[in-house]
HTML snippet that shows the backbone in 3Dmol.js (N, CA, C, O; Angstrom):
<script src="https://3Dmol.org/build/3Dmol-min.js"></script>
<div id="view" style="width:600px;height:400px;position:relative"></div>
<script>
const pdb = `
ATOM      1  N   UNK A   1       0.840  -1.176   0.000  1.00  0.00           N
ATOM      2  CA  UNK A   1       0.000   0.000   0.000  1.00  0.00           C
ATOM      3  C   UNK A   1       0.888   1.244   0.000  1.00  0.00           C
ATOM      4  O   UNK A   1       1.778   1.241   0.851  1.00  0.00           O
ATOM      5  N   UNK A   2       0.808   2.274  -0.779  1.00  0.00           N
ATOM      6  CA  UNK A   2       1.435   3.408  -0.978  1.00  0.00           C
ATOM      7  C   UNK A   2       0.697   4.493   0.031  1.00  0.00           C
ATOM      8  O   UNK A   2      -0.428   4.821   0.406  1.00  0.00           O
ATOM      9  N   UNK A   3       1.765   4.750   0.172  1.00  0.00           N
ATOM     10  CA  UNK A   3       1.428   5.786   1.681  1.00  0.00           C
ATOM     11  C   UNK A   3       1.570   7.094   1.418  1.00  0.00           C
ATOM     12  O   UNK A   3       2.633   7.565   1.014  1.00  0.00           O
ATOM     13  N   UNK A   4       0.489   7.796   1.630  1.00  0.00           N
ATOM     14  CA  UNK A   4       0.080   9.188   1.180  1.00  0.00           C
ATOM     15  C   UNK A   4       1.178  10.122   1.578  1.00  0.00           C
ATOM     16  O   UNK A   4       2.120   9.897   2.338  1.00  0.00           O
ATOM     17  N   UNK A   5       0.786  11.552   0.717  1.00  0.00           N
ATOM     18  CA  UNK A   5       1.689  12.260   0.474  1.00  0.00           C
ATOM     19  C   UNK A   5       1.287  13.552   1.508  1.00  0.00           C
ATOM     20  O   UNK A   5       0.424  14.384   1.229  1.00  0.00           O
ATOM     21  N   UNK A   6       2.173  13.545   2.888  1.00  0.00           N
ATOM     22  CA  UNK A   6       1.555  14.807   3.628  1.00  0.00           C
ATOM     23  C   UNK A   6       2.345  15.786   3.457  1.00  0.00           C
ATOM     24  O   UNK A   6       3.245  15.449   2.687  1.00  0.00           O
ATOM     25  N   UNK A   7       2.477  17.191   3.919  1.00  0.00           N
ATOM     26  CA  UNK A   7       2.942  18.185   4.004  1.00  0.00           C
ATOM     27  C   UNK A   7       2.409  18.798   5.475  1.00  0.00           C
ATOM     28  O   UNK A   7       1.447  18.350   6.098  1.00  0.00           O
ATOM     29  N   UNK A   8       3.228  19.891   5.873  1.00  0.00           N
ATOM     30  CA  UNK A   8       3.170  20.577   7.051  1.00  0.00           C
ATOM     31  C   UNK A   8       2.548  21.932   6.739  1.00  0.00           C
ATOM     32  O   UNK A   8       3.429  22.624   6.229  1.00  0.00           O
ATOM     33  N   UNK A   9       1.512  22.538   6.822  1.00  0.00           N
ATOM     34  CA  UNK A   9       1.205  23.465   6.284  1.00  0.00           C
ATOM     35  C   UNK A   9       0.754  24.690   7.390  1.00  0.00           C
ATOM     36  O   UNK A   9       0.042  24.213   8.274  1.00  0.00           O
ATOM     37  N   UNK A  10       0.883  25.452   7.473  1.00  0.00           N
ATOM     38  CA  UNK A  10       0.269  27.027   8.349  1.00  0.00           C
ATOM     39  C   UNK A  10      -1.026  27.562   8.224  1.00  0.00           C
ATOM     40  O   UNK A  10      -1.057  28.340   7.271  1.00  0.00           O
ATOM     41  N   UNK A  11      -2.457  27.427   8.987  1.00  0.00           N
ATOM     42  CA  UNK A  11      -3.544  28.152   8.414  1.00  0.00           C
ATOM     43  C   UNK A  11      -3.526  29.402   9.598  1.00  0.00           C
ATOM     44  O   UNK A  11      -3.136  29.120  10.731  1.00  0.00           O
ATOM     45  N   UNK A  12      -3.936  30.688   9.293  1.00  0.00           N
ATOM     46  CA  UNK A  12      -4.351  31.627   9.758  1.00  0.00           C
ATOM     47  C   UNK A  12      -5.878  31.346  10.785  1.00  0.00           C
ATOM     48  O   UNK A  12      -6.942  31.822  10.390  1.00  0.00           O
ATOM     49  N   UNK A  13      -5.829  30.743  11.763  1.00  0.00           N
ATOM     50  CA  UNK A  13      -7.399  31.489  12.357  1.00  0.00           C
ATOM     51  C   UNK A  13      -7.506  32.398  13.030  1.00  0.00           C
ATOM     52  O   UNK A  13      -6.756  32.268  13.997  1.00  0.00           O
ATOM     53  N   UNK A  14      -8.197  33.534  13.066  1.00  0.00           N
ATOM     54  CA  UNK A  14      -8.702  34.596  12.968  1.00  0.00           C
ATOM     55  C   UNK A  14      -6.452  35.583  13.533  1.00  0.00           C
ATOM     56  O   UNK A  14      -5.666  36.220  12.832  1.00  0.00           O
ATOM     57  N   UNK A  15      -6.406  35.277  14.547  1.00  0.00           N
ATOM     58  CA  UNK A  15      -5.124  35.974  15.284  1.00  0.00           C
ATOM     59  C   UNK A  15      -3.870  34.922  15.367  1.00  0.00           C
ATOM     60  O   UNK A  15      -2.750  35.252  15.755  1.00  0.00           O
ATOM     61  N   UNK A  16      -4.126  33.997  15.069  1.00  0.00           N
ATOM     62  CA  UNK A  16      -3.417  32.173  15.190  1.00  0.00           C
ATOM     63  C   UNK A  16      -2.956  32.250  13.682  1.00  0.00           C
ATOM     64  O   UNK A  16      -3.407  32.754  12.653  1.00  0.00           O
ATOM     65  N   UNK A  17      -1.523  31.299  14.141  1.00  0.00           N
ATOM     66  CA  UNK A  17      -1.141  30.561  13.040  1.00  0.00           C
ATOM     67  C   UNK A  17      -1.033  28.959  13.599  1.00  0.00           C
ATOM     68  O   UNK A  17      -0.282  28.402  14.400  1.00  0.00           O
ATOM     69  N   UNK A  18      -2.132  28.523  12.790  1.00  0.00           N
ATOM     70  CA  UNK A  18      -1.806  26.603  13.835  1.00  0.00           C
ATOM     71  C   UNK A  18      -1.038  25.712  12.362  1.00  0.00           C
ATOM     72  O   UNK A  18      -1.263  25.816  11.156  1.00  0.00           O
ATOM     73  N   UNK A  19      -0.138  24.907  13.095  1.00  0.00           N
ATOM     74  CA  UNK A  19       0.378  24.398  12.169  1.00  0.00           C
ATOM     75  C   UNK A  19      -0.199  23.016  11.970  1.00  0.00           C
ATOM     76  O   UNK A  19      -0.589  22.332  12.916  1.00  0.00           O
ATOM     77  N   UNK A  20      -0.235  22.691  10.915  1.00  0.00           N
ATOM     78  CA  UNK A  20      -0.967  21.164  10.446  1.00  0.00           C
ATOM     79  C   UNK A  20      -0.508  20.221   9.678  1.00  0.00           C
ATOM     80  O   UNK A  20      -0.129  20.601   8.570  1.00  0.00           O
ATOM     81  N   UNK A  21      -0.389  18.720   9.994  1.00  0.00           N
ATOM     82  CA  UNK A  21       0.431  18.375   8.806  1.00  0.00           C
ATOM     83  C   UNK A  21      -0.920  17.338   7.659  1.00  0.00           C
ATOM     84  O   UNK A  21      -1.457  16.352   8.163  1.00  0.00           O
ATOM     85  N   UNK A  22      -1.132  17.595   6.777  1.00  0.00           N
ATOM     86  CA  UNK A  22      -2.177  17.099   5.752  1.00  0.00           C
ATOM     87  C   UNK A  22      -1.834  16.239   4.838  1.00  0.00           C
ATOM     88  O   UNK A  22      -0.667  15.890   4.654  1.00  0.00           O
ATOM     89  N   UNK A  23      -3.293  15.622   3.873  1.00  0.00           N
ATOM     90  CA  UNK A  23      -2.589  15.036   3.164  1.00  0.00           C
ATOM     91  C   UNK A  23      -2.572  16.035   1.808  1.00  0.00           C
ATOM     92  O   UNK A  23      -3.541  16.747   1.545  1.00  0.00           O
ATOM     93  N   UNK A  24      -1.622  16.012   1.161  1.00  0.00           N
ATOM     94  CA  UNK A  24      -1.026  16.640   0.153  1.00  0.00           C
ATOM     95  C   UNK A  24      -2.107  16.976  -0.755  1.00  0.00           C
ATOM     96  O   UNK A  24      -1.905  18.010  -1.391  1.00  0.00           O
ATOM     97  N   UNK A  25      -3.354  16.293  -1.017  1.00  0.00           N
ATOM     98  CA  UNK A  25      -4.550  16.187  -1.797  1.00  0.00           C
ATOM     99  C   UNK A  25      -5.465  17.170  -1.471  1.00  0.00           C
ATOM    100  O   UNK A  25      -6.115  17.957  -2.160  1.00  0.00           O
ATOM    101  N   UNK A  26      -5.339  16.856   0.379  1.00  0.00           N
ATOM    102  CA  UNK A  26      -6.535  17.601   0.606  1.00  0.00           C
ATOM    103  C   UNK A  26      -6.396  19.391   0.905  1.00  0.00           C
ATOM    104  O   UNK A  26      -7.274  20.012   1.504  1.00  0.00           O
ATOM    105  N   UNK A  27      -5.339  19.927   0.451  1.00  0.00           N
ATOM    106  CA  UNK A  27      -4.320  20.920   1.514  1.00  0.00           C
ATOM    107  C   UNK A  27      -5.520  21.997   1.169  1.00  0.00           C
ATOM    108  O   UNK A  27      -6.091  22.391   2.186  1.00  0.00           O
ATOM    109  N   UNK A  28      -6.073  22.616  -0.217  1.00  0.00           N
ATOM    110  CA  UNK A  28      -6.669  23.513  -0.891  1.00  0.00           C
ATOM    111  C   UNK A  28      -8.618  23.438   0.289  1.00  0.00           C
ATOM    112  O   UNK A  28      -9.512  24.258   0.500  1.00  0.00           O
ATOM    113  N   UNK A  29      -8.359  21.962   0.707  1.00  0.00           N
ATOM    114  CA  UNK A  29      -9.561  22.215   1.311  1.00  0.00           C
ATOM    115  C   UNK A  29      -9.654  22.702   3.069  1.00  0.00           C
ATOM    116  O   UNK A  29     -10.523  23.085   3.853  1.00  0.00           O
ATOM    117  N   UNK A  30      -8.175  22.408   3.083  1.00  0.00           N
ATOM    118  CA  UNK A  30      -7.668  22.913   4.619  1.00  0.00           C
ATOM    119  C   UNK A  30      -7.818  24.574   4.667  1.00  0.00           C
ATOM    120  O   UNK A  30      -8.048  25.347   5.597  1.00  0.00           O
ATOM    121  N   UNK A  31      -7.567  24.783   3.155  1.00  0.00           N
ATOM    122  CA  UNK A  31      -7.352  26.103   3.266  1.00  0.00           C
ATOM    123  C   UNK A  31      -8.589  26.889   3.182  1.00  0.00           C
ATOM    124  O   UNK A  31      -8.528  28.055   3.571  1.00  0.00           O
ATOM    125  N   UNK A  32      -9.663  26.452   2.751  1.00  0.00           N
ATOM    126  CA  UNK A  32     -10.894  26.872   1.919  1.00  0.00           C
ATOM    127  C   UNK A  32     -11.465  26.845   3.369  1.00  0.00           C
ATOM    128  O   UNK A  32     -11.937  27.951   3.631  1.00  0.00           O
ATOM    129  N   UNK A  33     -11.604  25.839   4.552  1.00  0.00           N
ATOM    130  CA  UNK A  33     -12.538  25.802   6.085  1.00  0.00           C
ATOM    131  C   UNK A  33     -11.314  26.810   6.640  1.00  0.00           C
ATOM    132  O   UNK A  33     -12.016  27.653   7.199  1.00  0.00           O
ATOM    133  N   UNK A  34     -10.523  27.069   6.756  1.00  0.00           N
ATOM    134  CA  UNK A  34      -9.691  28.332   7.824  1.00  0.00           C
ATOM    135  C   UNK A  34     -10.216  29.347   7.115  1.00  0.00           C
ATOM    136  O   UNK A  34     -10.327  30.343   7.830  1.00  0.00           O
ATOM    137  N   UNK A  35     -10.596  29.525   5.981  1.00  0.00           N
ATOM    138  CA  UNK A  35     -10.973  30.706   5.236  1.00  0.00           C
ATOM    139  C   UNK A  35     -12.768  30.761   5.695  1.00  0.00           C
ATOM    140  O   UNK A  35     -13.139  31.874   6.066  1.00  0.00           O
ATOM    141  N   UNK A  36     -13.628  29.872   5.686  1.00  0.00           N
ATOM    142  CA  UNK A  36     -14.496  30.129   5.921  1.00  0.00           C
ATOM    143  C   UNK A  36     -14.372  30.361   7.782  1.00  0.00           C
ATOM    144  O   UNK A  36     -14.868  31.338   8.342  1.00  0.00           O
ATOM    145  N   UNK A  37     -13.729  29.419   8.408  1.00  0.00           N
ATOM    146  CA  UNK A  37     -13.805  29.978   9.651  1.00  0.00           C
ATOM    147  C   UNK A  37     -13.509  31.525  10.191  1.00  0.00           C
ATOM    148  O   UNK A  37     -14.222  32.202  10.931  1.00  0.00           O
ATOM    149  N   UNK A  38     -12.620  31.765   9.770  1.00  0.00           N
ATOM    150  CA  UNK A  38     -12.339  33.356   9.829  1.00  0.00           C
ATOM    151  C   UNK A  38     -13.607  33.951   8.828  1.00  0.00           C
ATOM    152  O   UNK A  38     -13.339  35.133   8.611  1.00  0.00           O
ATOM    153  N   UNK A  39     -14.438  33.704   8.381  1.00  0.00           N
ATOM    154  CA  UNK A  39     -15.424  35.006   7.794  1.00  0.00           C
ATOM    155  C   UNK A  39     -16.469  34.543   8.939  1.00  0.00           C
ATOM    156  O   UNK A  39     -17.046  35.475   9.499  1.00  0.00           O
ATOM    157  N   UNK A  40     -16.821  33.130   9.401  1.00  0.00           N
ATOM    158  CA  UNK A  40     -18.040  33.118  10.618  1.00  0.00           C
ATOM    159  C   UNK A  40     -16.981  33.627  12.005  1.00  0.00           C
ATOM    160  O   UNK A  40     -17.699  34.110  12.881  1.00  0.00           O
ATOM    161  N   UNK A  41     -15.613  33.636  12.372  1.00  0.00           N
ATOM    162  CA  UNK A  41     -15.362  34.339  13.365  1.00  0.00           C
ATOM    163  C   UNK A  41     -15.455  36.012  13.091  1.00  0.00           C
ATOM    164  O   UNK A  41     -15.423  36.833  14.008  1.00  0.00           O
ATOM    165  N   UNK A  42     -15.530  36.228  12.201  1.00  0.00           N
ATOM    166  CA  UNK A  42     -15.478  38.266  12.086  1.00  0.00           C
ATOM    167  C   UNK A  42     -17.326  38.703  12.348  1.00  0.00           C
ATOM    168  O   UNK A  42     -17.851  39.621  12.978  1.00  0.00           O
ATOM    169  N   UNK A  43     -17.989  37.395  11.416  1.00  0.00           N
ATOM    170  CA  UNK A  43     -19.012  37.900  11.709  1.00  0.00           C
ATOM    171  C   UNK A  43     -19.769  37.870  13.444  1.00  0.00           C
ATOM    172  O   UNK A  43     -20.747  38.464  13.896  1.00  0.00           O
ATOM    173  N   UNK A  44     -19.076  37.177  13.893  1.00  0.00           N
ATOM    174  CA  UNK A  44     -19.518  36.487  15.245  1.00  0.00           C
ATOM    175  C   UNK A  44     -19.150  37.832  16.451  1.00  0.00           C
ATOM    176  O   UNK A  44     -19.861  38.397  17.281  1.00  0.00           O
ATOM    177  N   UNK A  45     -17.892  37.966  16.115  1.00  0.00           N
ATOM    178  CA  UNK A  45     -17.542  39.166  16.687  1.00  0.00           C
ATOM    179  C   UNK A  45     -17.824  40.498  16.138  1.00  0.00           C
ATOM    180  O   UNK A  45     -17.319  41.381  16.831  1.00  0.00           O
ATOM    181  N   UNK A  46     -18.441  40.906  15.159  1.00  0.00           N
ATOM    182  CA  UNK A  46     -19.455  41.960  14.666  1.00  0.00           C
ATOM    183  C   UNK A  46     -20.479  41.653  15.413  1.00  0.00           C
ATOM    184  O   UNK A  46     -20.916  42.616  16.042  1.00  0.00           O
ATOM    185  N   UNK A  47     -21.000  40.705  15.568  1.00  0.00           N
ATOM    186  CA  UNK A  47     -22.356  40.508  16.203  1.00  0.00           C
ATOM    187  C   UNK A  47     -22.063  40.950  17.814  1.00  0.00           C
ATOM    188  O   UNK A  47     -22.954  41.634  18.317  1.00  0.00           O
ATOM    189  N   UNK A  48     -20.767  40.587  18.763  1.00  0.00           N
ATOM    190  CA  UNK A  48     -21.166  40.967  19.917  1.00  0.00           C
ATOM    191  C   UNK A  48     -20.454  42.373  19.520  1.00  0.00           C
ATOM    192  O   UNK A  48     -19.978  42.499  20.648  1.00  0.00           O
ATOM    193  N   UNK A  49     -20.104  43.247  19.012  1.00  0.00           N
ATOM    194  CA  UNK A  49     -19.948  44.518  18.287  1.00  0.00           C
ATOM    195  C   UNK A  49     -21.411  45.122  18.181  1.00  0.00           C
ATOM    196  O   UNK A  49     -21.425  46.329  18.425  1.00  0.00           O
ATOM    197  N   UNK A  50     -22.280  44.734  17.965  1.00  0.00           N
ATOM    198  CA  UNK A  50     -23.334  45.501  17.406  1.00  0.00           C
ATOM    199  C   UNK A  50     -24.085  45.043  18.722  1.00  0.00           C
ATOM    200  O   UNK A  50     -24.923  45.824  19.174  1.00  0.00           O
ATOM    201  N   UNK A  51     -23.854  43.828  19.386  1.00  0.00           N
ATOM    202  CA  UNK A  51     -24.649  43.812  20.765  1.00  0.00           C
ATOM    203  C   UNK A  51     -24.379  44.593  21.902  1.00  0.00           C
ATOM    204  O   UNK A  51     -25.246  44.730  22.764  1.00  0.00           O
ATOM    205  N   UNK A  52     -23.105  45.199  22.016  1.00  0.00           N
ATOM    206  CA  UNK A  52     -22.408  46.121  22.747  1.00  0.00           C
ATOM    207  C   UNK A  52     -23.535  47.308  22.410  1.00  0.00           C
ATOM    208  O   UNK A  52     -24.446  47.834  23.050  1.00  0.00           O
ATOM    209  N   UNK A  53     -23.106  47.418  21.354  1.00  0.00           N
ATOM    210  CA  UNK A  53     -23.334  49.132  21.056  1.00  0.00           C
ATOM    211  C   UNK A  53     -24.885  49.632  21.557  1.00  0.00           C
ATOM    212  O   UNK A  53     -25.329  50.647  22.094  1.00  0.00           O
ATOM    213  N   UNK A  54     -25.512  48.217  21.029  1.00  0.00           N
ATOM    214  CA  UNK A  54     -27.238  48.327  21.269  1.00  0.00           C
ATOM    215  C   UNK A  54     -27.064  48.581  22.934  1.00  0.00           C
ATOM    216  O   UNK A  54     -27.321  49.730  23.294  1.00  0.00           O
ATOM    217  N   UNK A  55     -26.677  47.678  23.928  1.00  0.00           N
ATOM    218  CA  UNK A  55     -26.818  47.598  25.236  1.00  0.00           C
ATOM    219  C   UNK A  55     -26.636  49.037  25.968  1.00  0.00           C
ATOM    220  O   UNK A  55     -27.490  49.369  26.790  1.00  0.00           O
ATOM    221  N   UNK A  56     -25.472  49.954  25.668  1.00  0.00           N
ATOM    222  CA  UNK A  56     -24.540  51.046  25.574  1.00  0.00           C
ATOM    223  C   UNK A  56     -26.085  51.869  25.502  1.00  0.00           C
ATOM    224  O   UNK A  56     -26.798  52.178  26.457  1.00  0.00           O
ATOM    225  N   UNK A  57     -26.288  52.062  24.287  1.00  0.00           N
ATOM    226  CA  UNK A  57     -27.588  52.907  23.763  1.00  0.00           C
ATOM    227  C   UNK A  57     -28.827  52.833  24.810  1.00  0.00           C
ATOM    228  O   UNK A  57     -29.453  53.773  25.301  1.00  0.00           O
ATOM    229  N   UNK A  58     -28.968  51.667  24.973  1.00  0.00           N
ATOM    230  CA  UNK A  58     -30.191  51.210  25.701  1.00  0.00           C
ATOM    231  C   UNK A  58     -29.936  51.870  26.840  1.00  0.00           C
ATOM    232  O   UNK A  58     -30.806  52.694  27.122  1.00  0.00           O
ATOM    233  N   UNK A  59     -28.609  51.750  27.950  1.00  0.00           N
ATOM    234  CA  UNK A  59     -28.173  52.388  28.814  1.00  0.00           C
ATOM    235  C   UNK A  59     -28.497  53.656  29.002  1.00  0.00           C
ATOM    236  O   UNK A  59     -29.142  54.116  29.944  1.00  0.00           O
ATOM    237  N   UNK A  60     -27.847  54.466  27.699  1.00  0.00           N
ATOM    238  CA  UNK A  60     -27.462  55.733  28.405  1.00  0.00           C
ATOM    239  C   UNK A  60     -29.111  56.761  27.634  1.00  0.00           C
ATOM    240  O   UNK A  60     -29.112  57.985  27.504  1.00  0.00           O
ATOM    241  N   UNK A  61     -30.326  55.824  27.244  1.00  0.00           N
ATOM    242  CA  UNK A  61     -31.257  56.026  26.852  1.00  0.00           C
ATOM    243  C   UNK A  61     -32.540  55.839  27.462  1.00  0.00           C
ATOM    244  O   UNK A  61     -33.580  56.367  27.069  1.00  0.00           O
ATOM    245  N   UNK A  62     -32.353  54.620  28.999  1.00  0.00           N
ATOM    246  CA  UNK A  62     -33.190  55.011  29.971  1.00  0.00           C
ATOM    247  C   UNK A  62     -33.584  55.785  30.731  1.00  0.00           C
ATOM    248  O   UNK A  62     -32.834  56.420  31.473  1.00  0.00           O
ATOM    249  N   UNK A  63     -35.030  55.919  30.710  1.00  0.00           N
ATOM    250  CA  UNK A  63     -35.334  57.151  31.099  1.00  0.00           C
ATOM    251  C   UNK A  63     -36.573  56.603  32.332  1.00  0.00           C
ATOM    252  O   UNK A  63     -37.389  57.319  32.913  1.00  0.00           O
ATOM    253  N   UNK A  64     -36.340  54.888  32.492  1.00  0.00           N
ATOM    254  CA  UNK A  64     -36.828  54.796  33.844  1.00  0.00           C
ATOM    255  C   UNK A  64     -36.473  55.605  35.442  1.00  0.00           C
ATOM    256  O   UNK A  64     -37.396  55.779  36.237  1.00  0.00           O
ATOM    257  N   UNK A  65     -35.345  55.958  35.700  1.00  0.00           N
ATOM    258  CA  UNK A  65     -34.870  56.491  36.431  1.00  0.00           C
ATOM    259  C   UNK A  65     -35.595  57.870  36.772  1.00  0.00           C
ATOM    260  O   UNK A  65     -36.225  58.306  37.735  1.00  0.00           O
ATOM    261  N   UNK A  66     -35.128  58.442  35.279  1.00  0.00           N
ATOM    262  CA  UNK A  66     -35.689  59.813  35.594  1.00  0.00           C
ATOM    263  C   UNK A  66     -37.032  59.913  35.682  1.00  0.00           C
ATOM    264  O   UNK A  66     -37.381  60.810  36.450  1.00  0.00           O
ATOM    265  N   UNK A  67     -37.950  59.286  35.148  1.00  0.00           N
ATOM    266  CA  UNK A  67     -39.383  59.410  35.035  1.00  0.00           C
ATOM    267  C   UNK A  67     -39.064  59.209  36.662  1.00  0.00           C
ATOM    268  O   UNK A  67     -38.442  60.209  37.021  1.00  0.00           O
ATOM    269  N   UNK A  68     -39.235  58.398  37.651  1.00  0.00           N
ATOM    270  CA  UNK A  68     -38.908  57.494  38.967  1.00  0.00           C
ATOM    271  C   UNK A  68     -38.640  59.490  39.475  1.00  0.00           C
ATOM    272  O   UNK A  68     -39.459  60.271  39.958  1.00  0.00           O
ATOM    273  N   UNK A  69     -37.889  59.602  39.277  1.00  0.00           N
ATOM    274  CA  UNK A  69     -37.304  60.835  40.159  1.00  0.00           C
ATOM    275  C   UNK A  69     -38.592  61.844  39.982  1.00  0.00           C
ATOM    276  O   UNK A  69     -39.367  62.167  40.882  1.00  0.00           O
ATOM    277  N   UNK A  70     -38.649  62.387  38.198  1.00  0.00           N
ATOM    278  CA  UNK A  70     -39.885  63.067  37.816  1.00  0.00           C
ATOM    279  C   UNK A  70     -40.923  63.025  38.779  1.00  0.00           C
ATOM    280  O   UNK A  70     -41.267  64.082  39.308  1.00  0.00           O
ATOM    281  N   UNK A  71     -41.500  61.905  39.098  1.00  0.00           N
ATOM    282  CA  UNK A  71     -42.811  61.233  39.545  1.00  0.00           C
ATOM    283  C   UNK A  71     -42.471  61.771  41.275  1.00  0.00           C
ATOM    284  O   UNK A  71     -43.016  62.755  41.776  1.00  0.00           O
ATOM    285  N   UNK A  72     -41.801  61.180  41.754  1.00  0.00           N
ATOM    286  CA  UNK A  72     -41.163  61.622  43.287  1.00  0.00           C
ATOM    287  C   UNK A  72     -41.492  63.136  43.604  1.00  0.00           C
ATOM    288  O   UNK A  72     -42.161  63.521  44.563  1.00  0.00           O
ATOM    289  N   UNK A  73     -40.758  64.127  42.386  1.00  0.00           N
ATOM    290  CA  UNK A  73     -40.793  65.691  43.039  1.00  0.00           C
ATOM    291  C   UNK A  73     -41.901  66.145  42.480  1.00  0.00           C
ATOM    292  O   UNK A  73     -42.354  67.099  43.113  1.00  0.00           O
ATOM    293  N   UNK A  74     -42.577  65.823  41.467  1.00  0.00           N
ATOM    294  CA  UNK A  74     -44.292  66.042  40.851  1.00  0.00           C
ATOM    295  C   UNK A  74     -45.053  65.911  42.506  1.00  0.00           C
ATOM    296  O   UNK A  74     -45.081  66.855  43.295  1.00  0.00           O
ATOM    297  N   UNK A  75     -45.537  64.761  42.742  1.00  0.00           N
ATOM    298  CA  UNK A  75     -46.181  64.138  44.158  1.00  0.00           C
ATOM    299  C   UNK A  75     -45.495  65.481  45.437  1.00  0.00           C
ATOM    300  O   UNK A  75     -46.026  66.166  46.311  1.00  0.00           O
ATOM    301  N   UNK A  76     -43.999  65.315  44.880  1.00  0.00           N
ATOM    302  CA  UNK A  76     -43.780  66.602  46.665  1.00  0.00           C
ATOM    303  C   UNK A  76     -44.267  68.088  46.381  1.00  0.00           C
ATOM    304  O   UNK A  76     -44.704  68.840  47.252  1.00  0.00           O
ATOM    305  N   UNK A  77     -44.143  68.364  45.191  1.00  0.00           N
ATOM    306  CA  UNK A  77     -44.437  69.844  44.851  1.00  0.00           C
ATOM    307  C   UNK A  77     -46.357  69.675  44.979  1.00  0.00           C
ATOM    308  O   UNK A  77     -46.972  70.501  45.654  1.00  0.00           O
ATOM    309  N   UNK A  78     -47.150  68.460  44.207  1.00  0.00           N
ATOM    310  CA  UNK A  78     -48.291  68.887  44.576  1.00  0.00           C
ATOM    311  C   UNK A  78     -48.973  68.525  46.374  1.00  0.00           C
ATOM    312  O   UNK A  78     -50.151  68.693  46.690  1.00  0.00           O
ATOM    313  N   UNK A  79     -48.224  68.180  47.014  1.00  0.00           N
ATOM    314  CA  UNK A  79     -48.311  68.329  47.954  1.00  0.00           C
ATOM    315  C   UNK A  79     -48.171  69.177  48.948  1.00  0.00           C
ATOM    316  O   UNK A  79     -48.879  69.260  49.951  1.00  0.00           O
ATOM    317  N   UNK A  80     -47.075  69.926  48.608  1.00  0.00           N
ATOM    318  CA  UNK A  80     -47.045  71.512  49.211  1.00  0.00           C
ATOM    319  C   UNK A  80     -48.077  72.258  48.656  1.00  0.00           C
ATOM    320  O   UNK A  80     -48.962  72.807  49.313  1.00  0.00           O
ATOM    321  N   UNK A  81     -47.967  72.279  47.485  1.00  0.00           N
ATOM    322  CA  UNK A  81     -49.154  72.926  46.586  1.00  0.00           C
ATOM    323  C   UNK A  81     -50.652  73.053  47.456  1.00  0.00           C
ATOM    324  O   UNK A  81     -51.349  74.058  47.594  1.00  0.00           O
ATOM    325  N   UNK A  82     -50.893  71.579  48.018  1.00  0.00           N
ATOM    326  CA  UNK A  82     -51.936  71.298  48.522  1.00  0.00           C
ATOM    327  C   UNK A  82     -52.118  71.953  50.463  1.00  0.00           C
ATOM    328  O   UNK A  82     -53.131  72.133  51.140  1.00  0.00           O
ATOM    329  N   UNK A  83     -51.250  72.062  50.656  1.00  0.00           N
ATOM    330  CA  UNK A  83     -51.157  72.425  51.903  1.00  0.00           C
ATOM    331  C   UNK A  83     -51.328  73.643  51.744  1.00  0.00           C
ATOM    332  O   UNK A  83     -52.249  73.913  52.516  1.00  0.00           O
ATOM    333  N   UNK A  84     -50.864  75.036  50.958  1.00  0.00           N
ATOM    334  CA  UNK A  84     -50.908  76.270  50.958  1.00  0.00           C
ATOM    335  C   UNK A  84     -52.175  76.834  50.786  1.00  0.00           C
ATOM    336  O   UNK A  84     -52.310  78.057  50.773  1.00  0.00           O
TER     337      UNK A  84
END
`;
const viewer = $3Dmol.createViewer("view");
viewer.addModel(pdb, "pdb");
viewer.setStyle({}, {cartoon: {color: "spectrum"}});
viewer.zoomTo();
viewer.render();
</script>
């Protein structure tokens, strides 16, 4: 039996270089899944990118608080109001 032809090859994932040794046949398809893995890791991390930003927004866009406070000095002012 003739014994396949490997090579040692380098793929990029996303910040990584992992080294691999393949068979010589399959190398173009080693390369084609590190290539798709790095486009679902960018998108993955766009996604908690855009989940940040939403959360951030949501944050500094509540206005439970202040209504809460609003509501508090409304009630004390018509209460003096009411006493005079």
């Amino acid at each position: 039996m003739e014994e396949e032809l490997k090579r040692n090859i380098k793929l990029r994932i996303y910040d990584t270089f992992i080294s691999v040794r393949v068979p010589q046949d399959d190398e173009p398809l080693y390369r084609k899944d590190a290539d798709l893995i790095n486009e679902l890791l960018n998108l993955y991390y766009a996604m908690i990118d855009l989940g940040l930003r939403l959360q951030k927004e949501l944050r500094r866009n509540d206005s439970e608080p202040y209504e809460k406070v609003m509501k508090e000095l409304t009630g004390e002012m018509e209460k003096l109001l009411e006493e005079k």
